[in-house]
Short mmCIF file of the C-alpha atoms (twelve columns), coordinates in Angstrom:
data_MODEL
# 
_entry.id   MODEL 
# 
loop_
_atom_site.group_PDB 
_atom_site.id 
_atom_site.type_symbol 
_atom_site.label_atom_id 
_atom_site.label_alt_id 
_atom_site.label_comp_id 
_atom_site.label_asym_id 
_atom_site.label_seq_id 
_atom_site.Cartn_x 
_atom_site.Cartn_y 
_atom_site.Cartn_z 
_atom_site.pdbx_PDB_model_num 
ATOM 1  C CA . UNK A 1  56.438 62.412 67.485  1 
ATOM 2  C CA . UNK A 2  53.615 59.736 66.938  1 
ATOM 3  C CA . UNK A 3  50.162 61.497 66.839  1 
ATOM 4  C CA . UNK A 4  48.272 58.439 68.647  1 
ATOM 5  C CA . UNK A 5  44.980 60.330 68.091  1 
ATOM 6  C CA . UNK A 6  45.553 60.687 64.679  1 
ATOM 7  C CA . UNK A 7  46.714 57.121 63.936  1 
ATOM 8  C CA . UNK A 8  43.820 55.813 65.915  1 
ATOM 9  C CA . UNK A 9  40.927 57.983 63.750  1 
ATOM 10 C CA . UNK A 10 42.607 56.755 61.083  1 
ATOM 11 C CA . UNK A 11 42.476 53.134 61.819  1 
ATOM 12 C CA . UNK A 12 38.759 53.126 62.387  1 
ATOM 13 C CA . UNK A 13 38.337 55.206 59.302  1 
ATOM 14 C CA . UNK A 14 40.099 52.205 57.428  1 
ATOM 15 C CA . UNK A 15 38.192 49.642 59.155  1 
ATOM 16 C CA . UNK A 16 35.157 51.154 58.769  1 
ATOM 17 C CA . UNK A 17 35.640 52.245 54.863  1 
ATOM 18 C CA . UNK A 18 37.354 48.702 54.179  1 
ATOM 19 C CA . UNK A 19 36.259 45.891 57.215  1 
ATOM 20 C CA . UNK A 20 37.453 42.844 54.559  1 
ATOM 21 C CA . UNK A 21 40.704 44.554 53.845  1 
ATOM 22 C CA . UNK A 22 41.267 45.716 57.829  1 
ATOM 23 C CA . UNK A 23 40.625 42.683 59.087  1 
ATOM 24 C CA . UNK A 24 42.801 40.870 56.954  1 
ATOM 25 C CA . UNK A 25 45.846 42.706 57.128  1 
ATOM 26 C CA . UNK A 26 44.791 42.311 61.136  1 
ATOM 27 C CA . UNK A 27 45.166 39.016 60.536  1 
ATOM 28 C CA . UNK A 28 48.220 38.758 58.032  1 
ATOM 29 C CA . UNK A 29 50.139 40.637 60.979  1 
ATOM 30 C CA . UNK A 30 48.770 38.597 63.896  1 
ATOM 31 C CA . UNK A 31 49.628 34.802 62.423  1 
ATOM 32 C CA . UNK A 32 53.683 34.934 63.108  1 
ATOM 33 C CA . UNK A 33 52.417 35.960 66.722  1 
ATOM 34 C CA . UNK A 34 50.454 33.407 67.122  1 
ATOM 35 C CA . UNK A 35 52.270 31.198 65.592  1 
ATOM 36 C CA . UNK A 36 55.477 31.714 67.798  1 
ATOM 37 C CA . UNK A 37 53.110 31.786 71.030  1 
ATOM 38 C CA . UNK A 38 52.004 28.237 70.165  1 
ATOM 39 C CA . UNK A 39 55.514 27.201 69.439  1 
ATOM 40 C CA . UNK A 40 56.977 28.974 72.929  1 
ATOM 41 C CA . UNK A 41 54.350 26.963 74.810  1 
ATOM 42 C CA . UNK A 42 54.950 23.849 73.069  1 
ATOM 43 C CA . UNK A 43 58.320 23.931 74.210  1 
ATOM 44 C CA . UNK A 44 58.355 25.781 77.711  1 
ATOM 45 C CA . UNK A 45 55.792 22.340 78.468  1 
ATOM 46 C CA . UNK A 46 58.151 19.849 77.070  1 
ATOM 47 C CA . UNK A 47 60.689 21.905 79.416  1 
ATOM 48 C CA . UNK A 48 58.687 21.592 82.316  1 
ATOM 49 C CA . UNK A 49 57.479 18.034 81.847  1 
ATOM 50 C CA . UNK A 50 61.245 17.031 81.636  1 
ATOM 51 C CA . UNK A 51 62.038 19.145 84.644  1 
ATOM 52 C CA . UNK A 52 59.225 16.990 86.772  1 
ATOM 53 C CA . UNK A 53 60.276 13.327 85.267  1 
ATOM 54 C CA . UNK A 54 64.212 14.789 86.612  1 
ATOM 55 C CA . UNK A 55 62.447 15.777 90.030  1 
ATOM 56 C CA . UNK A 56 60.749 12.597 90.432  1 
ATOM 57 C CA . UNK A 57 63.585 10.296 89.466  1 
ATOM 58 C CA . UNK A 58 65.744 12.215 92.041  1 
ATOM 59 C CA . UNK A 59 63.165 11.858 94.463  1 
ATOM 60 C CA . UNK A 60 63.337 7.768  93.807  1 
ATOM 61 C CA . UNK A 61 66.355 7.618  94.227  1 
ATOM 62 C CA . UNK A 62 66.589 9.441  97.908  1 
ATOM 63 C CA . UNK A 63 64.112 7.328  98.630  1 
ATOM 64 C CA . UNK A 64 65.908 4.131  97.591  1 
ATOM 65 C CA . UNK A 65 68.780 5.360  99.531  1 
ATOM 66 C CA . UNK A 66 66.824 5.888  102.636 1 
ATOM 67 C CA . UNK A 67 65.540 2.335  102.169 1 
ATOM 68 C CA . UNK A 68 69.056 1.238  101.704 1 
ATOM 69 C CA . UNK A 69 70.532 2.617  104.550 1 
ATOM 70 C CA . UNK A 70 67.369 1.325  106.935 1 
ATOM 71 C CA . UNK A 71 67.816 -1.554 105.964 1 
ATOM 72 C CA . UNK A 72 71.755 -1.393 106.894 1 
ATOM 73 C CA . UNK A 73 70.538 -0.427 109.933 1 
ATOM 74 C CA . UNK A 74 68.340 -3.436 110.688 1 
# 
């Protein structure tokens, strides 16, 4: 079973025998996270800008049709 204890005194060990070489494999492993974070964002706000321009052109257009039918009325 994983030893957390041991894996953890053995990760400060590391960074504190070799900060340079911690922190950059910290870093190497971190990037693609990052990385796909930024992308995921980028593209969960183009969904949800696209979602409001559909909301508000439906919304137009009930309110043209209201118009339409007042004015049917009158």
């Amino acid at each position: 079973m994983l030893d957390i204890k041991a894996w953890a005194k053995y990760a400060v060990e590391w960074a504190a025998n070799d900060p340079y070489g911690f922190l950059t494999t910290v870093i190497l492993v971190l990037t693609p996270l990052f990385l796909a974070s930024a992308v995921l964002s980028w593209k969960s706000a183009k969904m949800i800008e696209a979602s409001e321009k559909e909301q508000k052109k439906k919304q137009k257009h009930q309110e043209n049709i209201a118009k339409a039918k007042q004015l049917k009325k009158d």
